[in-house]
Structures are given as C-alpha cells and as structure tokens.
N, C-alpha and C positions, 0 to 999 in steps of 0.2 A: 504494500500500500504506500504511493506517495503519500509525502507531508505536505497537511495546506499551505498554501502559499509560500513555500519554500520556507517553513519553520523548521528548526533543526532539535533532535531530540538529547537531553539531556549526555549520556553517553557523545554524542558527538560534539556537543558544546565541551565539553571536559576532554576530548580529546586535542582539539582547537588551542584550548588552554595550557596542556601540560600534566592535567590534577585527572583528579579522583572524580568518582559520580556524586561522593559524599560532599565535597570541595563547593559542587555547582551548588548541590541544595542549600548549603549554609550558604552560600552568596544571594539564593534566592531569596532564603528566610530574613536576611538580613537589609533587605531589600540595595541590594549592589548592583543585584542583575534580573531586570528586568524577564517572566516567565508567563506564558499562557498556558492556562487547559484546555485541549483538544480533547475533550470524551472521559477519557478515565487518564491521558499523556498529559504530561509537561515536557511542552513546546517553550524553544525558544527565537529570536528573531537572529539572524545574523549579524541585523544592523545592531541592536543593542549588544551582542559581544563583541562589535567593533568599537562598541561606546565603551563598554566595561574597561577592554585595553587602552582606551586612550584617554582615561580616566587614570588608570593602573597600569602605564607601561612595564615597570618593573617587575609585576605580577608573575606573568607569564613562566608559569610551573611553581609559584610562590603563591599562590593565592592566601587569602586567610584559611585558616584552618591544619595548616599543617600539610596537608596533603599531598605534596610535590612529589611523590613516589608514582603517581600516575593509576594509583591502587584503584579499583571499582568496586 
C-alpha cells in the first residue's frame, strides 16, 4: 500500500535521521516533530523532517533520547 500523499512512516523517518523508532516517538511526544494519523499509522511529512534538521543540524544520529545506535 502506498503512503498518502507521500507521508513517510515512522521506521523511515528514523532511518533518514540516524536513531531508533523509539528516538522519533519521543521527538513526537515532545512535540519537535511534527506526526499524523493515517488509520491506526503515524505518518510523517518529509517536509517537516527537513524542518526538524534544520532546526537540529547537529542532530543527525544524536537526536534527544539517546538513541544514536540506530536501535528499532
């Protein structure tokens, strides 16, 4: 199944990033990065995790949380 509108799913945002799948959620929860729900998914836009990184250059496998092992 495509993703609407070219939304990218959590797993692929986190790989874009460098982190974990647990990485994105806490960014979401924390409200850093912007997430929609498709159905029962959390979708993300592409353009907001180009917002995230240019908010966060340094980030990039550093995210908050720890994560940077790339863990899912």
């Amino acid at each position: 199944m495509s993703e609407p509108e070219g939304l990218i799913s959590q797993r692929e945002a986190a790989r874009r990033l460098g982190v974990g799948r647990w990485t994105i959620r806490k960014l979401i929860r924390a409200g850093e990065l912007r997430a929609f729900r498709v159905r029962t998914a959390i979708r993300i836009s592409p353009f907001d995790l180009r917002q995230y990184l240019n908010r966060h250059p340094a980030d990039r496998g550093n995210a908050p949380g720890g994560a940077a092992n790339g863990a899912t």
